[in-house]
DRENGU-945694 format. One line per field, with one value per residue (C-alpha): residue number from 1; residue in one letter; chain; x, y, z. Coordinates in Angstrom, 1 decimal. Layout:
N
lovex = NUM/...
tikol = a/...
vogu = A/...
x = X/...
y = Y/...
z = Z/...
***
This chain:
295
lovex = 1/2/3/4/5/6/7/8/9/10/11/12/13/14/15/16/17/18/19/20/21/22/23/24/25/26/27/28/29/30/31/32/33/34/35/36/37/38/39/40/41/42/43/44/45/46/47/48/49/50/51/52/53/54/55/56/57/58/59/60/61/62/63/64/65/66/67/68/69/70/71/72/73/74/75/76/77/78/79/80/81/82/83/84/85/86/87/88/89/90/91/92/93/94/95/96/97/98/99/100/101/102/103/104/105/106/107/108/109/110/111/112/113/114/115/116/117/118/119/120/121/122/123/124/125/126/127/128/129/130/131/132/133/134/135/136/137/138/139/140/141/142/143/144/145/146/147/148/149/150/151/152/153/154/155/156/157/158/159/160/161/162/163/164/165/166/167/168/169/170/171/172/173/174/175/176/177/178/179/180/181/182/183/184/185/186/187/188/189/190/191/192/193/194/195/196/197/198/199/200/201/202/203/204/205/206/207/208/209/210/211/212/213/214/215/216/217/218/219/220/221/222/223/224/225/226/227/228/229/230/231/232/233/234/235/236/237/238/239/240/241/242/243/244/245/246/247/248/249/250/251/252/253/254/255/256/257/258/259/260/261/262/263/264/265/266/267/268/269/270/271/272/273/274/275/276/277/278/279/280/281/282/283/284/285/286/287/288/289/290/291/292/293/294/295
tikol = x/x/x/x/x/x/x/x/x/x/x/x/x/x/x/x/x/x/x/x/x/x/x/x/x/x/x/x/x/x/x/x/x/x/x/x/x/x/x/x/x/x/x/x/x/x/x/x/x/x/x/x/x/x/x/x/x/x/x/x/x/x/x/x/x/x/x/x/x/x/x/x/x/x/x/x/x/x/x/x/x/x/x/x/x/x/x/x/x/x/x/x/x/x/x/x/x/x/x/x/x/x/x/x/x/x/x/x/x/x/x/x/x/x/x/x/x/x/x/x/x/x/x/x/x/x/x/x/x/x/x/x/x/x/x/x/x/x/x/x/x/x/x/x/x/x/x/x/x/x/x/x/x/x/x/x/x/x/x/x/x/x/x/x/x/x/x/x/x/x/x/x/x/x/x/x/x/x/x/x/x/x/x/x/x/x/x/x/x/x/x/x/x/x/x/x/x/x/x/x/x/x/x/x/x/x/x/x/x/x/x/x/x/x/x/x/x/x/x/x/x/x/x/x/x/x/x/x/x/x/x/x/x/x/x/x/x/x/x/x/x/x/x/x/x/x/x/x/x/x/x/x/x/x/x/x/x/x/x/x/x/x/x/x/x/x/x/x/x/x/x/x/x/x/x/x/x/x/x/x/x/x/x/x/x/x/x/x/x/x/x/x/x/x/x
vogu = A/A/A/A/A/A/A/A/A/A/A/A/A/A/A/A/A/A/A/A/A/A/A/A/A/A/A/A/A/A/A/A/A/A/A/A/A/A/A/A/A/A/A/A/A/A/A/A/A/A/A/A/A/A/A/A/A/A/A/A/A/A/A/A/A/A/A/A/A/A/A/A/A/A/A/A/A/A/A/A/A/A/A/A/A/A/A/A/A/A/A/A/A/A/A/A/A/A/A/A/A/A/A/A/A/A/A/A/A/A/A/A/A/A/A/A/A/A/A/A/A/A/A/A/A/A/A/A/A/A/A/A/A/A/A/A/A/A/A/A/A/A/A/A/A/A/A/A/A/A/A/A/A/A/A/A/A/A/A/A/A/A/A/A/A/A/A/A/A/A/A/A/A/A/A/A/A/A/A/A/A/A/A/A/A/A/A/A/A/A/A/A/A/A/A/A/A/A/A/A/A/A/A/A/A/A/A/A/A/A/A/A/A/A/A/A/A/A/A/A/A/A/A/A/A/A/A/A/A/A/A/A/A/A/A/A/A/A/A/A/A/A/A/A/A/A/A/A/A/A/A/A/A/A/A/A/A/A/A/A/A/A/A/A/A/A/A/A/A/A/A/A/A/A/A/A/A/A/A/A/A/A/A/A/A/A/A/A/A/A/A/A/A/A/A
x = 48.5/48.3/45.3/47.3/50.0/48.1/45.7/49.2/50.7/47.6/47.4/51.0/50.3/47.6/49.6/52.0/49.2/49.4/47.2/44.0/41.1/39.2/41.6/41.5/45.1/43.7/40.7/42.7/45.5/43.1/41.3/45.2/46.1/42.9/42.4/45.8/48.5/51.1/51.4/54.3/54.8/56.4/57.7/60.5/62.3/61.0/57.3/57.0/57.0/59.3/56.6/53.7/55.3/55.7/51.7/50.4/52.5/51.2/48.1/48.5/49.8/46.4/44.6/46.3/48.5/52.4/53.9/57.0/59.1/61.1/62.9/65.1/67.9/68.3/67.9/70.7/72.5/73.0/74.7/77.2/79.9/83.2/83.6/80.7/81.8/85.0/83.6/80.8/81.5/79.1/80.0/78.7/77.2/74.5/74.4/76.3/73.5/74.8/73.2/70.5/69.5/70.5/68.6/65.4/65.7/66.4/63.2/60.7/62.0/62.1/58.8/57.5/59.5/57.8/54.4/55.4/56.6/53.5/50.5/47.2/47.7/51.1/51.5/54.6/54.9/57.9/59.3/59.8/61.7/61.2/62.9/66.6/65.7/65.1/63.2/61.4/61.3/58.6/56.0/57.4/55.5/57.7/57.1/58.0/56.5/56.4/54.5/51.3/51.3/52.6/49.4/46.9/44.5/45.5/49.0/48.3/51.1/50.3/51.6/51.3/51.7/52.0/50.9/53.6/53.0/53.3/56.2/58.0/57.3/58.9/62.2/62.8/62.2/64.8/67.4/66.7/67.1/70.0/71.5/70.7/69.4/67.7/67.8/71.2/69.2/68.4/71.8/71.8/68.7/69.5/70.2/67.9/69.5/69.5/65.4/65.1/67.2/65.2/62.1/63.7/64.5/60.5/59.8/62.2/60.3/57.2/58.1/59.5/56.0/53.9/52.7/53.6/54.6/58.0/60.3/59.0/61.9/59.6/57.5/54.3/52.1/49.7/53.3/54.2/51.2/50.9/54.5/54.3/51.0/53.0/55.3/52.4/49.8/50.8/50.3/46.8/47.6/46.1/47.4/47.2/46.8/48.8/47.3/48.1/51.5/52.1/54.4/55.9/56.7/59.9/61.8/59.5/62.4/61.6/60.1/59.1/57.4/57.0/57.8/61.1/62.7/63.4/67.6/69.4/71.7/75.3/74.7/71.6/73.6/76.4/74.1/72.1/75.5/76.7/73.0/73.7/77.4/76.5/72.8/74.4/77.1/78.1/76.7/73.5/73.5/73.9/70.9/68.6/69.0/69.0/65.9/64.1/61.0/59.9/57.4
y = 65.6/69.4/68.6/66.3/68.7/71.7/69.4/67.6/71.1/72.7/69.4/70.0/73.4/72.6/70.2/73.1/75.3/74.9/77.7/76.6/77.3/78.7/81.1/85.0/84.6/81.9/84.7/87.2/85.8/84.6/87.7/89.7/86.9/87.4/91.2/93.4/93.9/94.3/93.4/94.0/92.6/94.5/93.9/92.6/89.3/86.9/87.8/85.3/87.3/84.7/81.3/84.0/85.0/81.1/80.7/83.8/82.9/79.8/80.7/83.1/80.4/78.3/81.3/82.0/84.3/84.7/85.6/87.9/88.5/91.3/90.9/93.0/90.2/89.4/93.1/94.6/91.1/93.0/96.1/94.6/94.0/94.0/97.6/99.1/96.8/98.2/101.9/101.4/98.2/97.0/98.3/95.1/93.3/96.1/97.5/100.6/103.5/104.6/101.2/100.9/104.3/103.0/99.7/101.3/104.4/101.2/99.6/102.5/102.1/98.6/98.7/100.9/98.9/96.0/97.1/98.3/95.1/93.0/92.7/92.3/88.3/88.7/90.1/91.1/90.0/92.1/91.8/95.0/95.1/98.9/99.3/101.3/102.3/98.9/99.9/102.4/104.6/102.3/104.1/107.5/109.6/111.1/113.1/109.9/107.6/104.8/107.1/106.6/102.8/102.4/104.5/102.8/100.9/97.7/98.1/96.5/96.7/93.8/94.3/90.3/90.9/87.7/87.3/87.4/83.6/83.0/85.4/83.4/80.2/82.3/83.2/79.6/78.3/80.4/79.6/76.1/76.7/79.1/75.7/73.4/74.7/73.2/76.1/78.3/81.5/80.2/80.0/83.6/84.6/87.3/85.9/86.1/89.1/91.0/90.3/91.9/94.9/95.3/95.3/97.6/99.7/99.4/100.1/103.3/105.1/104.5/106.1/109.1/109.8/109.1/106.1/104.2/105.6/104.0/101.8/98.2/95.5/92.9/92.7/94.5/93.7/96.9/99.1/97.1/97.6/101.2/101.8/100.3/101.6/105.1/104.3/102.9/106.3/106.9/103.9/101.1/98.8/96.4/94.4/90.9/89.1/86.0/83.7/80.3/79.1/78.0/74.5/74.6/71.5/72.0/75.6/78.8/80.3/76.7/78.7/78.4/81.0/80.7/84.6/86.3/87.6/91.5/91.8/95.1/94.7/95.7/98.7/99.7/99.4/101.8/104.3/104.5/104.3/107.5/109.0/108.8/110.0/113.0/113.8/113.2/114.3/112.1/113.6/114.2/110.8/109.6/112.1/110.7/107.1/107.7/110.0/107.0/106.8/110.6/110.7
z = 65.8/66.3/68.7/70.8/71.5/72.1/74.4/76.0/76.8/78.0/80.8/81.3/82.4/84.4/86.3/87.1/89.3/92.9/93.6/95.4/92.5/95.3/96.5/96.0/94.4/91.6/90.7/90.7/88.4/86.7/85.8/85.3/82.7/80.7/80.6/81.3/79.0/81.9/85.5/87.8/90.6/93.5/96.8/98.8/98.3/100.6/99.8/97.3/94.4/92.5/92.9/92.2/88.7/88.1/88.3/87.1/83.9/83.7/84.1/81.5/78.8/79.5/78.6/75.1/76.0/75.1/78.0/78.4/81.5/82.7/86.0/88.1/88.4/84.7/83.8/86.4/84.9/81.8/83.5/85.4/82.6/83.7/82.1/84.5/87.6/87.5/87.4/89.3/91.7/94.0/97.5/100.4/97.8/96.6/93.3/92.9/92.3/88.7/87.5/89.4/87.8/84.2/84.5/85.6/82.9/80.1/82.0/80.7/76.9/77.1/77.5/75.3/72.4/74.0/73.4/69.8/68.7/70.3/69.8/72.3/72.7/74.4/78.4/79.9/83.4/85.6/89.3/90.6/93.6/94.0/97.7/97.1/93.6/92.2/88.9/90.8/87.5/86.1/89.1/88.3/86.2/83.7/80.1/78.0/75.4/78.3/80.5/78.7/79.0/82.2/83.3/81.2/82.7/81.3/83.3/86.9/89.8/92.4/95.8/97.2/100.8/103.1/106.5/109.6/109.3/105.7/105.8/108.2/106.3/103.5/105.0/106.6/103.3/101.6/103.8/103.2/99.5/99.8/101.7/99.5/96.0/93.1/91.2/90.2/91.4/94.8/95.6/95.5/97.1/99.6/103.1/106.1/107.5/104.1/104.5/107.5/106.7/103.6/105.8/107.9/105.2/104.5/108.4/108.2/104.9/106.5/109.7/107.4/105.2/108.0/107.3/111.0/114.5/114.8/112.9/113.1/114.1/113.2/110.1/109.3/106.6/107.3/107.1/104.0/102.5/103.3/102.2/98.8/97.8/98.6/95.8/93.5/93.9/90.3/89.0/89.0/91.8/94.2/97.2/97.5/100.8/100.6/103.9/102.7/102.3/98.8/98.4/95.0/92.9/92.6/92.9/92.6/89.6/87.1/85.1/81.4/78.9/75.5/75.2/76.1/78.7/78.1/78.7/77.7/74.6/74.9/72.8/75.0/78.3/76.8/75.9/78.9/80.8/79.3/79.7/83.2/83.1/81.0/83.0/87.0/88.9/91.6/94.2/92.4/91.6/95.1/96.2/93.4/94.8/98.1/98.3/95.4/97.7/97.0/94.0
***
C-alpha cells in the first residue's frame, strides 16, 4: 500500500511540470534540486519567479527532497503587525524601510537555524526580490554565522531573466490575474505600472554603477542581467534565460511542499524590531535603504 502512494504521488507530481524536458530551465532545475542545499531566486515581479519556484519545487519533491520555502511576501507578512504598521506604516503602498531592514536581518538567522535543524535531504527554496532592499542582506557579506552558508557553494542565486517577449506575455498575464484571480495572492500582485517603475528603478542603478548609458524606459534584459549580477558578485549565481512562455495549470502561487514555509515568530519580530530601533537613527535608517544597491 506504501508502494501505491509513494508511486501515486510521485505521478501526481509529474503531472504538475510544465517545463519542456528539453529546455535549459528543466536541466537546470533539475541539476539545483539534486545537488544544492539552497537556491534563491531573485528578480523583479513580473519575471516569473513565482511559476518557476512552483516547478523547481516540484521537481525537487520527485527527487527525494523536502522542500522548504522562504518568500519575501510571507516573511514581510510577519512584520506588519498592527503594532509596527502603526510605527512604521507603509507610505504609497511600499514597505516602510525599518521593516524591510528587520525582515532581511531575520532572513540571515533564519537561515542559519534552518540549516541547523535540517539535514542534507531537505532544500530551502527563497524569492528574493532584492530591488529597494527586499532581503538584499542575504547577498551581503557580513561577519555572521549565516555568512558561511550563504557563500557555500551549495547556496545558488538564480537570476531567471525573460525575454522582451516573454516579459510582455508576463505582464499581460498578471493583469489578467490581478482582474480576475484564482489565487488570493494574485489579487495582490503589483500592478502594471508598479512593474515598470520597478524596472525603472532597475534602469536607474544601472545607469549609476555603470552598467548602461542611459536609463532604459522600456525593458532590458542585458541591463537586468548586468544589474542583478551586481548585487549577486558576493554570492554563487547564474542567469537564466527564460525564451519560452510558460502556461501554468492553474495559478503559478498553487503551490504545495511537504516542508515549511520559514515565517518570523512574534517574539523574533520584536527582537529584531528593537535591533533596528536601538542600531539606526532615522536618518541612518533611511540612508541604509536608500543606498541598498552598494555592496
Amino acid at each position: 500500500m506504501i508502494c501505491v502512494l509513494l508511486k501515486l504521488g510521485l505521478e501526481i507530481l509529474k503531472s504538475e511540470i510544465i517545463l519542456p524536458t528539453n529546455s535549459n530551465i528543466y536541466t537546470t532545475f533539475q541539476q539545483l534540486a539534486a545537488e544544492q542545499r539552497m537556491v534563491f531566486l531573485a528578480g523583479l515581479p513580473g519575471t516569473g519567479k513565482s511559476l518557476l519556484i512552483q516547478q523547481l519545487a516540484v521537481l525537487a519533491q520527485q527527487a527525494g527532497r523536502t522542500v522548504h520555502l522562504l518568500q519575501w511576501d510571507v516573511t514581510r507578512a510577519a512584520f506588519e503587525t498592527a503594532a509596527n504598521l502603526q510605527t512604521y506604516p507603509e507610505i504609497d503602498g511600499v514597505t516602510h524601510p525599518a521593516i524591510r531592514k528587520a525582515v532581511g536581518l531575520w532572513a540571515r538567522t533564519a537561515v542559519h537555524r534552518w540549516h541547523q535543524t535540517h539535514d542534507r535531504t531537505h532544500l530551502l527554496i527563497g524569492e528574493v526580490p532584492l530591488i529597494g532592499n527586499r532581503l538584499t542582506e542575504l547577498t551581503q557579506p557580513l561577519d555572521d554565522e549565516a555568512e558561511p552558508l550563504l557563500s557555500d557553494s551549495t547556496c545558488c542565486f538564480v537570476i531567471p531573466t525573460p525575454s522582451k517577449a516573454v516579459r510582455q506575455v508576463i505582464e499581460d498575464a498578471r493583469a489578467r490575474s490581478i482582474a480576475n484571480p484564482r489565487h488570493e495572492k494574485e489579487a495582490r500582485d503589483a500592478q502594471p505600472n508598479v512593474l515598470q517603475m520597478l524596472w525603472e528603478e532597475v534602469a536607474h542603478i544601472g545607469e549609476k554603477l555603470g552598467l548602461s548609458e542611459d536609463k532604459n524606459v522600456a525593458y532590458d534584459p542585458e541591463v537586468y542581467t548586468a544589474v542583478y549580477q551586481h548585487l549577486l558578485q558576493h554570492r554563487h549565481h547564474q542567469t537564466l534565460p527564460v525564451n519560452t512562455v510558460l502556461n501554468p495549470n492553474g495559478s503559478a502561487y498553487a503551490l504545495k511542499i511537504n516542508g515549511t514555509e520559514l515565517a518570523a515568530t512574534p517574539d523574533e519580530v520584536g527582537q529584531i524590531m528593537q535591533q533596528i530601533e536601538q542600531t539606526y537613527t532615522s536618518d541612518a535608517l533611511e540612508h541604509a535603504v536608500e543606498n541598498w544597491f552598494q555592496l
